[in-house]
C-alpha positions in Angstrom: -24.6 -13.3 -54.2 -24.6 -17.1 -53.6 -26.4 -18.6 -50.2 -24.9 -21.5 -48.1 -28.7 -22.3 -47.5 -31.6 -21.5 -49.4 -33.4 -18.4 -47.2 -36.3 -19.1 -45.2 -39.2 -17.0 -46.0 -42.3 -16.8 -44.3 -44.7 -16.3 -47.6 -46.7 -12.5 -46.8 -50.3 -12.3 -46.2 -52.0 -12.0 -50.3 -54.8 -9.6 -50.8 -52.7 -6.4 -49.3 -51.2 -3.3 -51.1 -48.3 -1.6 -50.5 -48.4 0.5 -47.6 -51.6 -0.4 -46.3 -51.9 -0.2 -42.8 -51.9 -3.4 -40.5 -54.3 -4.0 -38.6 -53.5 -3.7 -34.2 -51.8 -6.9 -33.8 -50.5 -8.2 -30.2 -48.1 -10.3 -31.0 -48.8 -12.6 -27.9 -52.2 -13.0 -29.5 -50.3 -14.3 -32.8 -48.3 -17.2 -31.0 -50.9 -18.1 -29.1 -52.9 -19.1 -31.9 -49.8 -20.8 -33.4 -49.7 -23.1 -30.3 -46.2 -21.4 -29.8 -47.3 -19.8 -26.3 -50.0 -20.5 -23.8 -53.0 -18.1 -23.0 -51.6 -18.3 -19.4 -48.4 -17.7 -20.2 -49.3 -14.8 -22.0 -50.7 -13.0 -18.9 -47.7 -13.6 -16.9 -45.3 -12.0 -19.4 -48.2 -9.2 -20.1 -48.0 -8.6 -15.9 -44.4 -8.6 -16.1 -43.5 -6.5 -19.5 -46.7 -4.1 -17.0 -44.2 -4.5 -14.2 -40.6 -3.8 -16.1 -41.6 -2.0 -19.1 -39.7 -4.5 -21.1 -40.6 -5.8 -24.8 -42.8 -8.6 -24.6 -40.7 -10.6 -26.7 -37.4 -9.9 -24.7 -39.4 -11.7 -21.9 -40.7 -14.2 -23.8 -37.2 -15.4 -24.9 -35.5 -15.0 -21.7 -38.0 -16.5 -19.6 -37.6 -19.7 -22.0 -41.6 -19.4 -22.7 -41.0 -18.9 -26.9 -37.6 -19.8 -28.8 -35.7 -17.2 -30.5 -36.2 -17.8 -34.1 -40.0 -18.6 -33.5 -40.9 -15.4 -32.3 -38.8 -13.4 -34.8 -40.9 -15.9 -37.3 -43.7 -14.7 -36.3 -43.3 -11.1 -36.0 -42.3 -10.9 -39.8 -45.4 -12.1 -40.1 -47.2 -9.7 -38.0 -45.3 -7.5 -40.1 -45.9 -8.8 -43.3 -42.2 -8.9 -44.3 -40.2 -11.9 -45.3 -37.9 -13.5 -42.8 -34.4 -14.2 -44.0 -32.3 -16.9 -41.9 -29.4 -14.6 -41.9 -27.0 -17.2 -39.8 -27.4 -19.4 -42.8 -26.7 -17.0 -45.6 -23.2 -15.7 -47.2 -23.0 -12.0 -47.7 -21.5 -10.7 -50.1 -18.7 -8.4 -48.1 -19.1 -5.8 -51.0 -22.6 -5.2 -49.5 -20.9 -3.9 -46.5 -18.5 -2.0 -47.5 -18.1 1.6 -46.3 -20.7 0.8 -43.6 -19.8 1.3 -39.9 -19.9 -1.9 -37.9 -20.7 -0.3 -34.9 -24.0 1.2 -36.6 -25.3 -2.2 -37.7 -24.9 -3.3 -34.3 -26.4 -0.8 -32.4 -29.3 -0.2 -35.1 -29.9 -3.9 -35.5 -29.4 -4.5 -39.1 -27.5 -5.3 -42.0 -27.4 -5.7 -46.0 -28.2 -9.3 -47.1 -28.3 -9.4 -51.1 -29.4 -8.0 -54.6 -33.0 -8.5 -55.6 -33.2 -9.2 -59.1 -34.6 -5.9 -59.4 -31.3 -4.3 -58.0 -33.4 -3.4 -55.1 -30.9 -3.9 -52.0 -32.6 -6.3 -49.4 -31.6 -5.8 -45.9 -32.4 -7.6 -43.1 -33.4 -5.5 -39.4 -34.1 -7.1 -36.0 -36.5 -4.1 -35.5 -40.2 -3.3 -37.0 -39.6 -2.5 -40.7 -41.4 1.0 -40.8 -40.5 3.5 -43.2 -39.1 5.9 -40.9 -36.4 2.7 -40.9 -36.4 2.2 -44.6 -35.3 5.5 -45.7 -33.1 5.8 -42.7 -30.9 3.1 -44.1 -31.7 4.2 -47.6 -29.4 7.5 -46.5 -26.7 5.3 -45.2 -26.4 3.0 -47.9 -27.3 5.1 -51.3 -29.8 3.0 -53.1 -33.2 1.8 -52.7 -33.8 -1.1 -50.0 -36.2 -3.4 -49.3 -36.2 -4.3 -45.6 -36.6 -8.4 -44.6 -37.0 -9.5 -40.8 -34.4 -11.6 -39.0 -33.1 -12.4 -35.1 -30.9 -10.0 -33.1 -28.6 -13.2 -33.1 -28.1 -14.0 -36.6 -27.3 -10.1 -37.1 -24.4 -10.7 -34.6 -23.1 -13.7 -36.0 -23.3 -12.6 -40.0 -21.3 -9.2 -38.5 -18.6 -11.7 -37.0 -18.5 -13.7 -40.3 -18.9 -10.5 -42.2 -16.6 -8.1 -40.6 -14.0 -10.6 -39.2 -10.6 -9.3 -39.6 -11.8 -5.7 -39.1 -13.1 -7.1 -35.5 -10.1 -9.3 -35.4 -7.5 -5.9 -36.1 -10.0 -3.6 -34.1 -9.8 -5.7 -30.6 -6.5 -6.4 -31.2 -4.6 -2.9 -32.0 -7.7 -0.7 -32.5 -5.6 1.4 -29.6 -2.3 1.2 -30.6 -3.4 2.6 -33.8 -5.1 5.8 -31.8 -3.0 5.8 -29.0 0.1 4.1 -29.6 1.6 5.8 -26.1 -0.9 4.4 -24.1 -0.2 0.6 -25.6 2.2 -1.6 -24.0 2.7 -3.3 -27.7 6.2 -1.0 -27.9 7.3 -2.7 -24.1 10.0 0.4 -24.1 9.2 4.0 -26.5 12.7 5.7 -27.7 12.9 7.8 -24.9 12.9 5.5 -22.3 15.5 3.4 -24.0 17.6 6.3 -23.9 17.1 7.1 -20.1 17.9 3.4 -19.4 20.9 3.3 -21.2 22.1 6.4 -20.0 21.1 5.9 -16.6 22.7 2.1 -16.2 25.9 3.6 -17.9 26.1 6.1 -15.0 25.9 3.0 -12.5 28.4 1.4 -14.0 30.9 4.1 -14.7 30.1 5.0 -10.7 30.7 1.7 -9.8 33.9 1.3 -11.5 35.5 4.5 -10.0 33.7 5.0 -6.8 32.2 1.7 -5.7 31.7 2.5 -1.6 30.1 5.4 -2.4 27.9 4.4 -4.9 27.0 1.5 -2.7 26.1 4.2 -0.1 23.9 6.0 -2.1 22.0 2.9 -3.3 21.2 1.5 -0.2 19.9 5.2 0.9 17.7 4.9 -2.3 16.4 1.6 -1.7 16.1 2.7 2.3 14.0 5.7 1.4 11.9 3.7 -1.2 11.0 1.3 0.9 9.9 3.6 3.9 7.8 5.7 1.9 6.4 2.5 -0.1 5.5 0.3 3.0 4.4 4.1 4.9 2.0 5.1 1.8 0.2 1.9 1.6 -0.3 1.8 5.5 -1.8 5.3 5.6 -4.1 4.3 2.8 -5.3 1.1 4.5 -5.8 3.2 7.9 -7.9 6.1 5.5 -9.9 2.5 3.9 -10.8 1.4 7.8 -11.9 4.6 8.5 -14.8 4.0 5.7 -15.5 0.4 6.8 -18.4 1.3 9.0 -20.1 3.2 6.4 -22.4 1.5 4.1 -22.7 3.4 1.2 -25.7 1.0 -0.6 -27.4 -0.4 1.8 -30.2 -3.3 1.2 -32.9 -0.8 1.8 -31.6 0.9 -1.3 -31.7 -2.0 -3.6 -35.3 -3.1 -2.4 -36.4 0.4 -2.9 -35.4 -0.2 -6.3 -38.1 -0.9 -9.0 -37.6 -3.3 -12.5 -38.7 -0.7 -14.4 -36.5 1.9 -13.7 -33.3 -0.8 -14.5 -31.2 -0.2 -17.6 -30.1 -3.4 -19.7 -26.7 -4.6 -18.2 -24.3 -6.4 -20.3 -22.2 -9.4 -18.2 -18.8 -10.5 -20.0 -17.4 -13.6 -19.0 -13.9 -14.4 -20.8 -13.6 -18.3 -20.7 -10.6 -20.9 -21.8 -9.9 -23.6 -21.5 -12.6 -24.0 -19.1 -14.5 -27.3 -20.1 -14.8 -27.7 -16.2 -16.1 -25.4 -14.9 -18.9 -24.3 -17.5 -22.0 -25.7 -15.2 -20.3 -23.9 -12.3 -20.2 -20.8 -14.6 -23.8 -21.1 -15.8 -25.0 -21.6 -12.2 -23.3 -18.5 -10.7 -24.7 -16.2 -14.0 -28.1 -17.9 -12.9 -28.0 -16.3 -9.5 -27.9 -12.8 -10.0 -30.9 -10.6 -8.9 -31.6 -8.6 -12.2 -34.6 -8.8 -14.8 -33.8 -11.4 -17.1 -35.0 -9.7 -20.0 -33.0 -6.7 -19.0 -29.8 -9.1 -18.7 -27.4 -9.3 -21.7 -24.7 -12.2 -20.7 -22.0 -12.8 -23.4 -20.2 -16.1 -23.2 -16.7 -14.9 -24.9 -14.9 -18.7 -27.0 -12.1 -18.9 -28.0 -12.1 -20.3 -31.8 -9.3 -22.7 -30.8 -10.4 -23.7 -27.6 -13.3 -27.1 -29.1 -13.6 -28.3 -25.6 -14.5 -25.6 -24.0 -17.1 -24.6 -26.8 -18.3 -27.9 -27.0 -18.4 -28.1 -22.8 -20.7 -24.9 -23.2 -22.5 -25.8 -26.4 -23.6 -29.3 -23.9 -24.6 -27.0 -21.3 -28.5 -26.3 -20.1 -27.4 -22.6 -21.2 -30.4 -19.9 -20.6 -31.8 -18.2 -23.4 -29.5 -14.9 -21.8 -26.3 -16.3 -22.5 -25.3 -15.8 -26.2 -22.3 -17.7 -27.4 -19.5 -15.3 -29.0 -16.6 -17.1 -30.5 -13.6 -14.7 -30.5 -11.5 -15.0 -33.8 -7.9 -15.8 -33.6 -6.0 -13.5 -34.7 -3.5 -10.7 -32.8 -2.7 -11.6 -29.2 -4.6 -14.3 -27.7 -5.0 -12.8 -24.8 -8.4 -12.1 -22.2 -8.8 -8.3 -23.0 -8.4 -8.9 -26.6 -11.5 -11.0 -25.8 -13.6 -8.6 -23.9 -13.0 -5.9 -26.9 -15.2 -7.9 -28.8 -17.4 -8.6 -26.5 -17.3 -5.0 -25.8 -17.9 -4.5 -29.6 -21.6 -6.5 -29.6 -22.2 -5.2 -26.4 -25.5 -3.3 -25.8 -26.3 -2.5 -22.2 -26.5 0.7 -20.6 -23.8 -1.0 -18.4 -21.1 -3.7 -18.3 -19.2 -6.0 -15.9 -16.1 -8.8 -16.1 -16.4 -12.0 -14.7 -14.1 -14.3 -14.8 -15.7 -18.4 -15.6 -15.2 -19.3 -11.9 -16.4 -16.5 -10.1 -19.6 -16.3 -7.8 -21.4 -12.3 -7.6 -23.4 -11.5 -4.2 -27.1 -11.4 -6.4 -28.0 -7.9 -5.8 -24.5 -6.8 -7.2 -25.8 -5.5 -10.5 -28.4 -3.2 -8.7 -26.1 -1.9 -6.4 -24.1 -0.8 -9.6 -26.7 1.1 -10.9 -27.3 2.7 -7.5 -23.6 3.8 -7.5 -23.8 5.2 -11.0 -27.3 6.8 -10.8 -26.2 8.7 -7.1 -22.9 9.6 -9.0 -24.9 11.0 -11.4 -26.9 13.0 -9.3 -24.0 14.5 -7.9 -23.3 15.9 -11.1 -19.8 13.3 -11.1 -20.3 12.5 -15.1 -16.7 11.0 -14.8 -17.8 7.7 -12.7 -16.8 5.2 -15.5 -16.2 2.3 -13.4 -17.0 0.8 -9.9 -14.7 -2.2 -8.6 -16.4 -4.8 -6.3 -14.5 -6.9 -3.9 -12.9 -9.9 -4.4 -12.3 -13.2 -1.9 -12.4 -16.6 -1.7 -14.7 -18.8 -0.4 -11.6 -22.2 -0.1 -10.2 -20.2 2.2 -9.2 -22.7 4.3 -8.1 -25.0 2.0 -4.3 -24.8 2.8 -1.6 -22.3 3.4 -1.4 -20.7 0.3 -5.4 -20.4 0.2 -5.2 -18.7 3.6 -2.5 -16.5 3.1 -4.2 -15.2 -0.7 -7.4 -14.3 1.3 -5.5 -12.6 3.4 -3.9 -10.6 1.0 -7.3 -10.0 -0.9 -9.1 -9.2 2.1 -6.5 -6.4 3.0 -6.2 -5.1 -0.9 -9.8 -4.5 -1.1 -11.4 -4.0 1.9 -8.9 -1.2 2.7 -6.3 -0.8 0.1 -9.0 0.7 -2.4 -11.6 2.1 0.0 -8.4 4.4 0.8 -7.5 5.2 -3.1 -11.2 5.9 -3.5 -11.8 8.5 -0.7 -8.3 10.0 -1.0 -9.0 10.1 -4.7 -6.1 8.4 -6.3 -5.8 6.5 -8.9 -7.2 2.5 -8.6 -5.7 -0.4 -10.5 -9.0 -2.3 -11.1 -8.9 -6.1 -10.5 -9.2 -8.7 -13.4 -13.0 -9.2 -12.6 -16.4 -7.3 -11.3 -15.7 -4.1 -12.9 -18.6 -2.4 -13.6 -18.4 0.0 -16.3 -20.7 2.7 -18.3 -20.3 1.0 -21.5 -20.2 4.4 -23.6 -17.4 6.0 -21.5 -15.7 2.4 -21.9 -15.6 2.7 -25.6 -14.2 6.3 -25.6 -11.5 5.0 -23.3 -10.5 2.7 -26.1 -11.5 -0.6 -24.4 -8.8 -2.8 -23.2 -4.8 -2.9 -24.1 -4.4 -6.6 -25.6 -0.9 -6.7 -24.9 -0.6 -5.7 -21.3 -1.3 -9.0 -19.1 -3.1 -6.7 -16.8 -5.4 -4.7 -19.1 -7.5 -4.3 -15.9 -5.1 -2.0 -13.3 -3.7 -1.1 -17.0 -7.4 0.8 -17.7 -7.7 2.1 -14.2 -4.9 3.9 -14.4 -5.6 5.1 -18.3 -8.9 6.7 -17.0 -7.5 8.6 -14.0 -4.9 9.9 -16.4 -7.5 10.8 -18.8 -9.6 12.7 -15.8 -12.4 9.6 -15.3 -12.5 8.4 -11.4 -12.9 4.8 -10.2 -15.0 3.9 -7.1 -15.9 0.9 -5.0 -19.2 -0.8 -4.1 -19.7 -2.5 -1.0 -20.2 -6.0 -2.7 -17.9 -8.9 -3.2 -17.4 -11.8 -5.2 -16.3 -15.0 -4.7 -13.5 -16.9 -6.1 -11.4 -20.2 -6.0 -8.2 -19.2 -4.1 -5.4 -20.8 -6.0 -4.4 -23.9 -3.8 -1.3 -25.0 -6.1 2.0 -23.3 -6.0 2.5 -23.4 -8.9 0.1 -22.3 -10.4 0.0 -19.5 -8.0 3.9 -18.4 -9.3 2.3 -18.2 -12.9 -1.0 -16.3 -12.2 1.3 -14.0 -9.8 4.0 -13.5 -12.6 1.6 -12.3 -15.0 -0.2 -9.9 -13.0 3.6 -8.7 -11.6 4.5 -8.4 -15.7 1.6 -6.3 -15.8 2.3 -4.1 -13.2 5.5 -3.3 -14.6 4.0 -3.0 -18.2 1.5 -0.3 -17.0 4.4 1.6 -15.4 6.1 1.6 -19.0 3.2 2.9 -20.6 1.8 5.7 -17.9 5.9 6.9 -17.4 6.6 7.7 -21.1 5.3 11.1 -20.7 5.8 11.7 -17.1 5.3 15.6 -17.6 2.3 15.1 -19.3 1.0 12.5 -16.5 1.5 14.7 -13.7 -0.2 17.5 -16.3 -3.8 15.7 -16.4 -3.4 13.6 -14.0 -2.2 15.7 -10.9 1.5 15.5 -8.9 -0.4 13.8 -6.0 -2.2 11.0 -8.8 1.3 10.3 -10.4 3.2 9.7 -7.2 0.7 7.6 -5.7 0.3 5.6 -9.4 4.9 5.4 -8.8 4.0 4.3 -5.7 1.7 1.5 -6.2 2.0 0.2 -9.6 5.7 0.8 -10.1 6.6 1.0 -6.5 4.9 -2.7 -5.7 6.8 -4.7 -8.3 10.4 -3.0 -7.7 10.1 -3.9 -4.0 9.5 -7.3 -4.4 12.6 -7.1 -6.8 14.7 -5.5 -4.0 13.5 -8.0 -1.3 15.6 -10.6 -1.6 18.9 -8.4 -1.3 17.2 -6.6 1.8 16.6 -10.2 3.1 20.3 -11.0 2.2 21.5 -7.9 4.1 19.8 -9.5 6.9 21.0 -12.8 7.4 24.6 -11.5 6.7 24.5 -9.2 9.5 23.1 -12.1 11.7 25.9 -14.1 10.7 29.3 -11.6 10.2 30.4 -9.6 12.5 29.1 -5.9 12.7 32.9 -4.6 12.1 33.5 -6.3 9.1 29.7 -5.1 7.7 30.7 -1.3 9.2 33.5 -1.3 6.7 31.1 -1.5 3.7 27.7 0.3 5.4 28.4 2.6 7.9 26.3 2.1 11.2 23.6 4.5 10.4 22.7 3.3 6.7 22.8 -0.5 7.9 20.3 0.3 10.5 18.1 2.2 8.8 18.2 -0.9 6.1 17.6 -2.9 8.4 14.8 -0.5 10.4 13.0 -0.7 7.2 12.7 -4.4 6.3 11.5 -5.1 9.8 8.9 -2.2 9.8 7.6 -2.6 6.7 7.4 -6.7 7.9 5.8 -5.4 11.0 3.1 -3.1 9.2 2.0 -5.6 6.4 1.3 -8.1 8.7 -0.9 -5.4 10.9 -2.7 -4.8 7.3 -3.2 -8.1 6.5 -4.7 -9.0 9.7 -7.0 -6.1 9.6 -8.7 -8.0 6.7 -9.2 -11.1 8.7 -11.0 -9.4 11.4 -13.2 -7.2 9.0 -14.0 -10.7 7.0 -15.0 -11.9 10.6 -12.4 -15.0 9.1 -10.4 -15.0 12.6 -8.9 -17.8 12.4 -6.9 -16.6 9.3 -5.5 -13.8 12.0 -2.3 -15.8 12.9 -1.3 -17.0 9.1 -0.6 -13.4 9.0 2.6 -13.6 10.3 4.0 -15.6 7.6 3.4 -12.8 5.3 7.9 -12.4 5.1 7.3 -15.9 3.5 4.6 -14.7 1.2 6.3 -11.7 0.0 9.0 -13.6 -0.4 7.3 -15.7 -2.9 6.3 -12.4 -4.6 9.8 -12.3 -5.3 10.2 -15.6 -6.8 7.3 -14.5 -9.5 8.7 -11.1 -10.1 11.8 -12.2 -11.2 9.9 -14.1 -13.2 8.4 -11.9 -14.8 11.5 -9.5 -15.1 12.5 -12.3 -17.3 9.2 -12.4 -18.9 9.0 -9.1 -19.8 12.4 -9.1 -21.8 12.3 -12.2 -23.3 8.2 -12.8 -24.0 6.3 -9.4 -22.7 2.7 -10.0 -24.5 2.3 -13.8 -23.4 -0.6 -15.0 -20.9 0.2 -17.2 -18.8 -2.8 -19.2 -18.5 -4.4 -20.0 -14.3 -6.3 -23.3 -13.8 -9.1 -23.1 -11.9 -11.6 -25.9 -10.6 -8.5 -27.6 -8.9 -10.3 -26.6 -5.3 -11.4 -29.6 -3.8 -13.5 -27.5 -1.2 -17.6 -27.5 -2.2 -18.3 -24.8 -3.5 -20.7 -23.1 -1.3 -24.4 -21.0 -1.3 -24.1 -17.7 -3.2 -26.1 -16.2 -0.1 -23.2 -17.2 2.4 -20.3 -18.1 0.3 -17.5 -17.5 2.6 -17.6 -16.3 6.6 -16.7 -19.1 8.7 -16.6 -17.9 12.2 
């Protein structure tokens, strides 16, 4: 095995034989003598590890009081094993080989080289006892001698290590177990068929009877879009029913103790985001959680220098570890947070995307949600959905009217899935999840642009529910049009992928999922994307008959289909602005209520981006069209009151 850098090696204490015991050894007591920790600062962290029933070293590092590789330094001494600078050492990949990489990471270890004994020398993050020593012994086959190095140089010789395994693993690690329930294949065998035969039927009826055919259309798309519009009303109307109940209320999370808090892993997805990384680091800073509990992983792009270099400047806590995602496979955000998901090691996990802001207690009023869940005796909670809004609200139109929308979606869109217990499309951030349950869900789908509604709808098929916590983050509302067309044509793209994927075994759906689940996924997943698609001619239908004479349109729609076409366009108008100004009022943003009534105009743009994406998903389905954010000119304001103007 050849090094890149010569090992460092802490030389062992001489005098000692093999397995004699050490003598009790605090480990604060060792720094402090090496001048690497104050006697004062000792006792805090001793009150807190009293207080939390942390490690002391986990607090040491994440309070900043001892660096990284200094404690681990010193704890192979305590030890008395060698410590090996793993990050600075080239292993051998035949060291590895047959090994599972999700063992090493989760036990904290991993083969480093051959002694010139033939004695295998592996380095742990964890006391070397002999309990561990013949543990990995069993794994590996031969005779080991174990060496003491960081957690983080583990993680980063795994990503050097096991790189195109990671690489093919986030990338079509589903696919391969589930290539149904991947939107790689946009359209399975089946589905081509249907298609074909069903837009061969259209045009042979269109050839030989073209008024009726006409006729029956327009009944379709009348009935569609009163069942659409009337399903997502009664939802919201179910969601205001819940809005006075406060299912976690502060009382809860006070009543809650450090001690009793699991280690929560925070994924934040970042590029191209050079400017926004303080802002990033800032937010992350504010959350009400141990620190030593708090696992943040800082997902980079390999490509992206100026954002790694942006975050690599940054006054970066000792909680945030910097994980460089490999190119390789789609470049794409979920492809990111399967690797991220990969290193992960909290009892829980959340999304956040680089520019949003979490209310503090968020994270504890996750646990709460999974813990009473628990209690219940609801083992198939594997995921709890904050809310999302904006605090640039006001900014201009297009900030207004996306509040809007987003106050609407969910404060009352998924309150209403949740309590009539339909399936949820999660948003793209501040999903919680139980890690564990995550993994056996098979993570993300790299090549849907919407891995998030994508996974809420996988785990509802697959029997999991989704809830809602009554917590919100704040995000910058996208102020440029253009922008806004892109952002919206991916996440329409999506929405139509994820109807591909759930509908190529309909039978089965319905099966596991339920016929209630499966209409209500039809209805909001696919239906949501098709009736932006069929605005425009709805629209057209209405200016025509505004314009030409109601003989001349009788000849083609006979009186009773035009009105009901008609009837439909201006009740579902007439509801979705009701909706969306129900989310002003509950977000006490009032003077948002009248922008509600350019929500024709709104949808209307919807349109624009789902032809878009129509085009999109023939011609490019897997690319991600990238949103810029920190274009707000708006200050960004207190995480305590981020965004409730009277």
């Amino acid at each position: 095995m050849r090094s890149a850098a010569p090992p460092i090696v802490i030389p062992r204490p001489r005098g000692r034989h093999a397995g004699e015991d050490l003598p009790p050894t605090l480990i604060g007591d060792v720094l402090v003598e090496r001048d690497l920790l104050s006697a004062g600062d000792l006792a805090w962290a001793l009150d807190v590890q009293k207080r939390t029933g942390s490690r002391l070293g986990a607090i040491l590092i994440a309070s900043g009081l001892v660096r990284r590789l200094d404690l681990y330094r010193t704890l192979a001494t305590v030890w008395d094993s060698e410590f090996v600078d793993v990050a600075n050492t080239e292993i051998d990949p035949e060291l590895v080989d047959g090994l599972e990489p999700r063992v090493l990471v989760d036990e904290g270890w991993i083969p480093v080289r051959h002694d010139a004994d033939g004695v295998l020398v592996v380095a742990t993050a964890e006391e070397p006892s002999w309990a561990r020593r013949r543990h990995i012994e069993q794994l590996v086959g031969v005779p080991v001698r174990l060496s003491v190095t960081s957690d983080w140089d583990i993680a980063l010789a795994m990503r050097r290590v096991f790189r195109e395994q990671l690489i093919d693993e986030a990338a079509n690690g589903l696919w391969q177990r589930h290539p149904a329930a991947s939107a790689r294949e946009v359209l399975s065998t089946g589905q081509k068929v249907v298609g074909l035969s069903v837009a061969s039927a259209g045009i042979f009826a269109m050839l030989f009877q073209p008024l009726l055919t006409l006729l029956v259309v327009s009944m379709l798309v009348a009935v569609f879009f009163l069942v659409g519009v009337l399903f997502k009303f009664v939802v919201c109307l179910v969601g205001a029913r819940r809005e006075a109940a406060v299912p976690i209320t502060d009382d809860d999370v006070a009543a809650l103790t450090d001690e009793e808090l699991p280690v929560y892993t925070v994924l934040v997805p970042v590029y191209r985001e050079a400017n926004i990384v303080a802002d990033l680091i800032g937010n992350l800073g504010s959350l009400d959680y141990p620190v030593e509990k708090l696992e943040i992983l800082l997902l980079l792009e390999e490509a992206d220098d100026e954002t790694r270099l942006a975050a690599a400047a940054a006054d970066c806590p000792s909680t945030i570890t910097f994980v460089v995602v490999p190119q390789g496979g789609p470049q794409t955000k979920p492809k990111a947070c399967n690797i991220g998901l990969f290193f992960a090691h909290g009892e829980f996990l959340v999304i956040y995307d680089a520019e949003d802001r979490p209310e503090p207690d968020q994270l504890k009023k996750a646990v709460i949600a999974f813990r009473r869940a628990q209690e219940q005796g609801n083992e198939k909670l594997v995921c709890v959905q904050a809310a999302l809004n904006y605090w640039n609200a006001e900014e201009n139109a297009l900030t207004r009217m996306f509040t809007l929308e987003y106050s609407f979606w969910f404060d009352y869109m998924l309150p209403g899935l949740e309590a009539l217990r339909l399936p949820i499309p999660l948003g793209g951030t501040s999903n919680h999840f139980r890690t564990q349950p995550l993994r056996d869900l098979g993570g993300w789908d790299p090549y849907n642009v919407t891995e998030d509604a994508d996974l809420g709808i996988r785990a509802a098929s697959l029997g999991y529910t989704v809830g809602v916590i009554n917590s919100t983050t704040y995000e910058e509302a996208n102020r440029a049009y253009g922008n806004w067309i892109r952002q919206r044509s991916r996440w329409i793209k999506g929405y139509l992928q994820t109807t591909l994927v759930h509908t190529r075994r309909p039978v089965r759906l319905v099966r596991e999922a339920g016929a209630v689940q499966a209409l209500a996924f039809a209805l909001l997943v696919g239906g949501t994307p098709l009736s932006f698609l069929l605005s425009p001619p709805l629209y057209a239908l209405f200016i025509t008959s505004l314009l030409v004479p109601i003989e001349s349109l009788n000849a083609l729609f006979p009186s009773p289909i035009l009105q009901i076409s008609l009837g439909n366009l201006l009740l579902g108008n007439s509801m979705m602005i009701y909706v969306t100004m129900m989310g002003a009022f509950k977000r006490r943003r009032y003077r948002l209520v009248p922008w509600a009534l350019l929500n024709p105009l709104y949808w209307m743009m919807h349109s624009i981006s789902a032809y878009k994406a129509l085009w999109q998903l023939i011609t490019n389905p897997h690319y991600w069209e990238k949103t810029t954010h920190g274009l707000s000119s708006v200050h960004h304001p207190d995480p305590e009151h981020p965004g409730n103007p009277a």
